[in-house]
mmCIF file of the N, C-alpha and C atoms, coordinates in Angstrom:
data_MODEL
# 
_entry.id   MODEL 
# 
loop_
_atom_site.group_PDB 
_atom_site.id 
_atom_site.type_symbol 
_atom_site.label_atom_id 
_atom_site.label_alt_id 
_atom_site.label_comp_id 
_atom_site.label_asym_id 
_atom_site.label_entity_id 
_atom_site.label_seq_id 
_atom_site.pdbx_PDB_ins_code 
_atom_site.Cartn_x 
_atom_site.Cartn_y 
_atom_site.Cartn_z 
_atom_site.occupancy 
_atom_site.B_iso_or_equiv 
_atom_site.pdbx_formal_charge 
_atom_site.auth_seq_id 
_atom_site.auth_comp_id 
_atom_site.auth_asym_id 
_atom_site.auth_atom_id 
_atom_site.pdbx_PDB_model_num 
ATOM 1   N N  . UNK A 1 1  ? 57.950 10.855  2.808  1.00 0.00 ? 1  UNK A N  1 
ATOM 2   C CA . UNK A 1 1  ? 57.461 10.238  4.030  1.00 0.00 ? 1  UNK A CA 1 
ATOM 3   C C  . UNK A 1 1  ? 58.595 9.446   4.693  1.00 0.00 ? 1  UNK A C  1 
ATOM 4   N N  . UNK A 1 2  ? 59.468 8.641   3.971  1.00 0.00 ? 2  UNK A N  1 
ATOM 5   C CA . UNK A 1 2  ? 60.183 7.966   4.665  1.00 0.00 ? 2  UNK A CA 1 
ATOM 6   C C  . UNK A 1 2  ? 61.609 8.716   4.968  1.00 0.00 ? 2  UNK A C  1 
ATOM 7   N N  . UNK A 1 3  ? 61.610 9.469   4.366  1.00 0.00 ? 3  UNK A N  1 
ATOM 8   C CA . UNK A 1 3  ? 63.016 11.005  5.407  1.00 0.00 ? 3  UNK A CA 1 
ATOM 9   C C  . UNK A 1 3  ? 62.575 11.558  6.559  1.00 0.00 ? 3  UNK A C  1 
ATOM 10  N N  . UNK A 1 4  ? 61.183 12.204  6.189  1.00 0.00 ? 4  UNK A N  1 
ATOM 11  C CA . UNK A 1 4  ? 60.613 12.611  7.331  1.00 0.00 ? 4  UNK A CA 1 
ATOM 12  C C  . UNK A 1 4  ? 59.648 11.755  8.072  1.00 0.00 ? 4  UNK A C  1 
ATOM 13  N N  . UNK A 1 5  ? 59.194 11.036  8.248  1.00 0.00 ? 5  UNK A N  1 
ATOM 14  C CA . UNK A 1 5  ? 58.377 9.925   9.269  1.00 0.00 ? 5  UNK A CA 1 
ATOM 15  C C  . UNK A 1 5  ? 59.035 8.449   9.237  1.00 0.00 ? 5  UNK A C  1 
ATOM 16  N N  . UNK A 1 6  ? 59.594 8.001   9.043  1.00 0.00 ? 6  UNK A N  1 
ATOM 17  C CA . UNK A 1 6  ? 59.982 6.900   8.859  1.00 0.00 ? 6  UNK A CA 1 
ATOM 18  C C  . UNK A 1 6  ? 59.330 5.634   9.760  1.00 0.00 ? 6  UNK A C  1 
ATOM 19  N N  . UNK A 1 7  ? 58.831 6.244   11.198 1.00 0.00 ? 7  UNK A N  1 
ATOM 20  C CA . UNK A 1 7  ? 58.009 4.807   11.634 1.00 0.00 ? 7  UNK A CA 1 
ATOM 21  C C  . UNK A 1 7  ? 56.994 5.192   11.566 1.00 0.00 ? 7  UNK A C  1 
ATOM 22  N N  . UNK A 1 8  ? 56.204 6.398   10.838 1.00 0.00 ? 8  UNK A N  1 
ATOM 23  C CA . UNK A 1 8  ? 54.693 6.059   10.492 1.00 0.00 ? 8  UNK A CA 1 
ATOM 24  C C  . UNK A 1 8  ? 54.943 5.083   9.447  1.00 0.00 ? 8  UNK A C  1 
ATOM 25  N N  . UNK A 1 9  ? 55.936 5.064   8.241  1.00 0.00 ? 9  UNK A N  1 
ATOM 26  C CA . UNK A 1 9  ? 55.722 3.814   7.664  1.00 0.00 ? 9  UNK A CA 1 
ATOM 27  C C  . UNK A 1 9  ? 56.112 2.452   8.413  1.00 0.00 ? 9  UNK A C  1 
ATOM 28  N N  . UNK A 1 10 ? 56.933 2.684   9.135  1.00 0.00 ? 10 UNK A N  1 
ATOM 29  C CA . UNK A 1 10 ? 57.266 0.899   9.691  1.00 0.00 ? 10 UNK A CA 1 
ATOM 30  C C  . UNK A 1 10 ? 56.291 0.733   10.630 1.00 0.00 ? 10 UNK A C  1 
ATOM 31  N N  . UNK A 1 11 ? 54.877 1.505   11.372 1.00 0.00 ? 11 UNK A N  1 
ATOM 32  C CA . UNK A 1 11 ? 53.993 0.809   11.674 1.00 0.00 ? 11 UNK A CA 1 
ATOM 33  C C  . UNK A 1 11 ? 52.904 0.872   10.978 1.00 0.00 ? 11 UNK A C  1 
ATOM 34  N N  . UNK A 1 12 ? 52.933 1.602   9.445  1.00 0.00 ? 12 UNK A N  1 
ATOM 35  C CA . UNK A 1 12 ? 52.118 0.689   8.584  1.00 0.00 ? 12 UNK A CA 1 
ATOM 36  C C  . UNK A 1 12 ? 52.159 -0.535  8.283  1.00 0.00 ? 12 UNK A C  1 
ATOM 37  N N  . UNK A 1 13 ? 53.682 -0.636  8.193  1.00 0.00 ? 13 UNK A N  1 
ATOM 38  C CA . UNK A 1 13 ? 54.304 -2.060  7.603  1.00 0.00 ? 13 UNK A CA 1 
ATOM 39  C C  . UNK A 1 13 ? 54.386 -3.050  8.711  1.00 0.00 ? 13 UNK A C  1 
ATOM 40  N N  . UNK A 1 14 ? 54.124 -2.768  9.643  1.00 0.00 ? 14 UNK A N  1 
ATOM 41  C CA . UNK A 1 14 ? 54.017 -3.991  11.067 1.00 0.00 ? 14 UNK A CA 1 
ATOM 42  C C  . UNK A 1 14 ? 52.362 -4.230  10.825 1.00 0.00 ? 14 UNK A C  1 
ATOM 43  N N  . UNK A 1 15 ? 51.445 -3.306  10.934 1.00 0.00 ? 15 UNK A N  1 
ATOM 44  C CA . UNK A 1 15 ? 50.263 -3.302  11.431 1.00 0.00 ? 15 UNK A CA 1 
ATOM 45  C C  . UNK A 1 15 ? 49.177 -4.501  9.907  1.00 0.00 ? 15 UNK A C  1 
ATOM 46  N N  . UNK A 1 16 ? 50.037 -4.158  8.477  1.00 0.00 ? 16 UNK A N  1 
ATOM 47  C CA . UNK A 1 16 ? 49.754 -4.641  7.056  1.00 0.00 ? 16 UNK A CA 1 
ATOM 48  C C  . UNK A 1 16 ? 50.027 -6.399  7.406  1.00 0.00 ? 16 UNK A C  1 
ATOM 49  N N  . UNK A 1 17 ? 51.823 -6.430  7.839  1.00 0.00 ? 17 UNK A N  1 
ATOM 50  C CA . UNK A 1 17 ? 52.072 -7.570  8.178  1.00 0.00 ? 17 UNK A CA 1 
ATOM 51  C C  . UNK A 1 17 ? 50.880 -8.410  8.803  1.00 0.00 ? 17 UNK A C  1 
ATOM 52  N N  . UNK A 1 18 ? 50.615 -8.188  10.051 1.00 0.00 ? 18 UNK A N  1 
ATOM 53  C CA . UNK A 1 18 ? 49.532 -8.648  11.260 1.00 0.00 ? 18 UNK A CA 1 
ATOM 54  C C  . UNK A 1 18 ? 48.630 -9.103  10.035 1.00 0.00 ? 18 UNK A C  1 
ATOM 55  N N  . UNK A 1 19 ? 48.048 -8.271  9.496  1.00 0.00 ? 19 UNK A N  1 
ATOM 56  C CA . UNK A 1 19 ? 46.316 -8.158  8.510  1.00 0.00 ? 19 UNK A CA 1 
ATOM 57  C C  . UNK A 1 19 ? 46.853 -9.338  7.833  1.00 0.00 ? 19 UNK A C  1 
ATOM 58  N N  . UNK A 1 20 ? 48.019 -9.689  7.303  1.00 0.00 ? 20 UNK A N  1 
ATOM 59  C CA . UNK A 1 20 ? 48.009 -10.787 6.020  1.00 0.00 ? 20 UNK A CA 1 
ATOM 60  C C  . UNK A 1 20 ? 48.263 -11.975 6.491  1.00 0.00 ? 20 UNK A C  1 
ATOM 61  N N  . UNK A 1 21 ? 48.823 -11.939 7.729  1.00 0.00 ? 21 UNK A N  1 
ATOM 62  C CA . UNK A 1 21 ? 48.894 -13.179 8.581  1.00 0.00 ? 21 UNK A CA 1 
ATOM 63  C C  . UNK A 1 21 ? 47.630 -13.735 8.734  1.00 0.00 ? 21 UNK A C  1 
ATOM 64  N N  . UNK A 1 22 ? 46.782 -12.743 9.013  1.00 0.00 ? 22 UNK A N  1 
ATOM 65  C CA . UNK A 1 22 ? 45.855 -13.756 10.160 1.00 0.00 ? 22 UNK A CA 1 
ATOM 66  C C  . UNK A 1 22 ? 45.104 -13.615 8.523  1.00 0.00 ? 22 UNK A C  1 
ATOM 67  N N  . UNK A 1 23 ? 44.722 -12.896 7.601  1.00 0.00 ? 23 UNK A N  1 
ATOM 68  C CA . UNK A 1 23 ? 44.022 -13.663 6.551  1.00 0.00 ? 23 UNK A CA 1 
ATOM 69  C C  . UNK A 1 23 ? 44.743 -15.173 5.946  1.00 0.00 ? 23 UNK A C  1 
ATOM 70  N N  . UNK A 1 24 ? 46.046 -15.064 5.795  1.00 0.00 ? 24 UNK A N  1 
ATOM 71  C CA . UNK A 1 24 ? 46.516 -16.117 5.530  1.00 0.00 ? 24 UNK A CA 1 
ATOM 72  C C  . UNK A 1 24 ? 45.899 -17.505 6.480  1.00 0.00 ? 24 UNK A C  1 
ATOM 73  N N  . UNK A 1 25 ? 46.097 -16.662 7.663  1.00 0.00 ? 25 UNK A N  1 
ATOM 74  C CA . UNK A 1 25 ? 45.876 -18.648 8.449  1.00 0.00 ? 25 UNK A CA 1 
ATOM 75  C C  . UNK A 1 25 ? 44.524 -18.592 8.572  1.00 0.00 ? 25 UNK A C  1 
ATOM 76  N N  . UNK A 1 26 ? 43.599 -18.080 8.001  1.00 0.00 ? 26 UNK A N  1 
ATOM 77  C CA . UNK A 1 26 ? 42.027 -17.739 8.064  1.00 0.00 ? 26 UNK A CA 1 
ATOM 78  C C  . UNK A 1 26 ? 41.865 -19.190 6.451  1.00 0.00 ? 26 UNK A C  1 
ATOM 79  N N  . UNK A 1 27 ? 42.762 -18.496 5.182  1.00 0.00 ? 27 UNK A N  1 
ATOM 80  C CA . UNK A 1 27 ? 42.992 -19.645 4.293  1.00 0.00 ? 27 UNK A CA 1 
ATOM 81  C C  . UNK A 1 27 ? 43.022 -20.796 4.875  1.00 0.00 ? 27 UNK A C  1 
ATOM 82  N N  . UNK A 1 28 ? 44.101 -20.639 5.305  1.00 0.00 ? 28 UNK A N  1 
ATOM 83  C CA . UNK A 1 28 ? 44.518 -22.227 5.840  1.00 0.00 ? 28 UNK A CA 1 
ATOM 84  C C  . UNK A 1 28 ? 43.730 -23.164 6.665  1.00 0.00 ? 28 UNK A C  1 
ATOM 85  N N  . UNK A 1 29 ? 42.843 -22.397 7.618  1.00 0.00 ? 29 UNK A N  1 
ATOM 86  C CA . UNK A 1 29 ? 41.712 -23.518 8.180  1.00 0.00 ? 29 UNK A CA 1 
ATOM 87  C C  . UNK A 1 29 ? 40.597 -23.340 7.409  1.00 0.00 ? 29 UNK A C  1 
ATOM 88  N N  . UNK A 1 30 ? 40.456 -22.847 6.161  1.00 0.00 ? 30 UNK A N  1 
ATOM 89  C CA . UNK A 1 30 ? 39.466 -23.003 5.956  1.00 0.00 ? 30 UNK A CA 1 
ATOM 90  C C  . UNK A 1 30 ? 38.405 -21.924 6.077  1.00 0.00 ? 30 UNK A C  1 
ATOM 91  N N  . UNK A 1 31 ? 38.834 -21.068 6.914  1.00 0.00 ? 31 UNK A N  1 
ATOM 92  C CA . UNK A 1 31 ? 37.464 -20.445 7.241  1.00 0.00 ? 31 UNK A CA 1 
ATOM 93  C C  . UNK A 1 31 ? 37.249 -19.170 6.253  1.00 0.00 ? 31 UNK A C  1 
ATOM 94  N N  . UNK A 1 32 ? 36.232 -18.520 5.874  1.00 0.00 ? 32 UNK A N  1 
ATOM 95  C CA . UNK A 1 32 ? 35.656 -17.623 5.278  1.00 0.00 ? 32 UNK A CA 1 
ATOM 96  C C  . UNK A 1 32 ? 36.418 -16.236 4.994  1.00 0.00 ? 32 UNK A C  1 
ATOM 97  N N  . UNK A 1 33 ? 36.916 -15.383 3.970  1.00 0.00 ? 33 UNK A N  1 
ATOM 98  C CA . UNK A 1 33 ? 36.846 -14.265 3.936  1.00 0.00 ? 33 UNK A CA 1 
ATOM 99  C C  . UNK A 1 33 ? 35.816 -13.295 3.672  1.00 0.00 ? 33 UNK A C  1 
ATOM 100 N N  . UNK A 1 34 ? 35.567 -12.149 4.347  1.00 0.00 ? 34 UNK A N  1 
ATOM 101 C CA . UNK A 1 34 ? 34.565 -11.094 4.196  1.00 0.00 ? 34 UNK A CA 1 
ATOM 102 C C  . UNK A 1 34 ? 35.025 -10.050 3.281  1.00 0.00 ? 34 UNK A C  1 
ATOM 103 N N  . UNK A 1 35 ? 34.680 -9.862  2.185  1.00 0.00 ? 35 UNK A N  1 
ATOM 104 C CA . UNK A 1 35 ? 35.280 -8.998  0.758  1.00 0.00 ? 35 UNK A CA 1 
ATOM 105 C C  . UNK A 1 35 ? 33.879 -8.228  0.842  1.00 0.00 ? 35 UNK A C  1 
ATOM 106 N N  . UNK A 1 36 ? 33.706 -6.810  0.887  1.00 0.00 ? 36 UNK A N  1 
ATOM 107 C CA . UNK A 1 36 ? 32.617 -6.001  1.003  1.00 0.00 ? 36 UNK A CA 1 
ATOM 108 C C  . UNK A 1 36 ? 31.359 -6.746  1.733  1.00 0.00 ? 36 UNK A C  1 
ATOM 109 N N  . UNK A 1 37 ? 30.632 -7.507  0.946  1.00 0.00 ? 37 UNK A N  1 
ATOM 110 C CA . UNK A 1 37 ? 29.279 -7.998  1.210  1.00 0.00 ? 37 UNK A CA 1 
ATOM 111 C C  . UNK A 1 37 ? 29.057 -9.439  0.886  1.00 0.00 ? 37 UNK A C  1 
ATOM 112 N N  . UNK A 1 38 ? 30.382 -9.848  0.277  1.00 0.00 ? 38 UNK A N  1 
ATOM 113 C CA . UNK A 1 38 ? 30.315 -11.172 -0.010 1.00 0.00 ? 38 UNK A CA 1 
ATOM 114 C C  . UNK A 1 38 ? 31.551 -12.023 0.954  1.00 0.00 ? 38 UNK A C  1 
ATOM 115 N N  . UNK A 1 39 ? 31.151 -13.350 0.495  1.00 0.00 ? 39 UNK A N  1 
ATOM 116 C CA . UNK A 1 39 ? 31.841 -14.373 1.604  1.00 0.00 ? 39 UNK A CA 1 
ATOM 117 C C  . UNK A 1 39 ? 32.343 -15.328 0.704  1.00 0.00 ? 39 UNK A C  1 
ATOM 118 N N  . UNK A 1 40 ? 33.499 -15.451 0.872  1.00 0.00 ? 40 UNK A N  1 
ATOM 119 C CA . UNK A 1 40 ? 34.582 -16.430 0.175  1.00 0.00 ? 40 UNK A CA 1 
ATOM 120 C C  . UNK A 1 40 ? 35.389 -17.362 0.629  1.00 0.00 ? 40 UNK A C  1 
ATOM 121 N N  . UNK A 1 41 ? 35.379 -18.479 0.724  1.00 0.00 ? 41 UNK A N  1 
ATOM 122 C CA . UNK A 1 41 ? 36.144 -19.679 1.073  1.00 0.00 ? 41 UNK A CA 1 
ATOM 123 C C  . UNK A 1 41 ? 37.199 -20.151 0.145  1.00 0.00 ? 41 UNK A C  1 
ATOM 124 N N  . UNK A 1 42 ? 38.631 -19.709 0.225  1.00 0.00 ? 42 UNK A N  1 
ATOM 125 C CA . UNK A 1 42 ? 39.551 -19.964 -0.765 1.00 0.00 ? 42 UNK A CA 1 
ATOM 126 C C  . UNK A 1 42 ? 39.971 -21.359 -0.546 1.00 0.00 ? 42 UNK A C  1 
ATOM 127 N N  . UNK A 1 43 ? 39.360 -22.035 -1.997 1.00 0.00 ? 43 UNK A N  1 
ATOM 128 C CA . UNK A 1 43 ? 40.456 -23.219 -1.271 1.00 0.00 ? 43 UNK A CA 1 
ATOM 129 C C  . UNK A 1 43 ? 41.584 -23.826 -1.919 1.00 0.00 ? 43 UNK A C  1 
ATOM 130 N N  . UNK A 1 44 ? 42.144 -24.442 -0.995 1.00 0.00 ? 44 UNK A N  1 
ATOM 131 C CA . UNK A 1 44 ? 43.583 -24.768 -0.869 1.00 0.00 ? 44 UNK A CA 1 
ATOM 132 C C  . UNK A 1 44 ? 43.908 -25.782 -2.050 1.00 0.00 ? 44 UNK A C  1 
ATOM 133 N N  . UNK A 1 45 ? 45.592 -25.253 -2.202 1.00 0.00 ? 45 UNK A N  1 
ATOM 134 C CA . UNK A 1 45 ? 45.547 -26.158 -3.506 1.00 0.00 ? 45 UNK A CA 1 
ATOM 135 C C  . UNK A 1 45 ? 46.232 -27.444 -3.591 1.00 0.00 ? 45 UNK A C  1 
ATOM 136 N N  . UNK A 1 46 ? 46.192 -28.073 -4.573 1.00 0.00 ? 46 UNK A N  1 
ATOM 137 C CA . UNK A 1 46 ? 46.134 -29.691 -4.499 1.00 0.00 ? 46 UNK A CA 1 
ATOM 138 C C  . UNK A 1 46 ? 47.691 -30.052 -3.696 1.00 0.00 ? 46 UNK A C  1 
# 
């Protein structure tokens, strides 16, 4: 894949980036993750 496509992976790898950001700052205020059917509030550590 990466000889022959090389920016289908670098806009996997842009589009993955985006997703972990905004879960990350989703952590950070606090607010809720949606994991299948359940709801999770990670919280922050000491």
């Amino acid at each position: 894949m990466w000889a022959s496509e090389p920016h289908r992976l670098a806009d996997y790898n842009r589009v993955d980036l985006d997703l972990t950001h905004e879960l990350f700052m989703r952590v950070l205020r606090g607010e809720p993750l949606f994991l299948g059917d359940a709801t999770v509030v990670l919280p922050l550590p000491d």
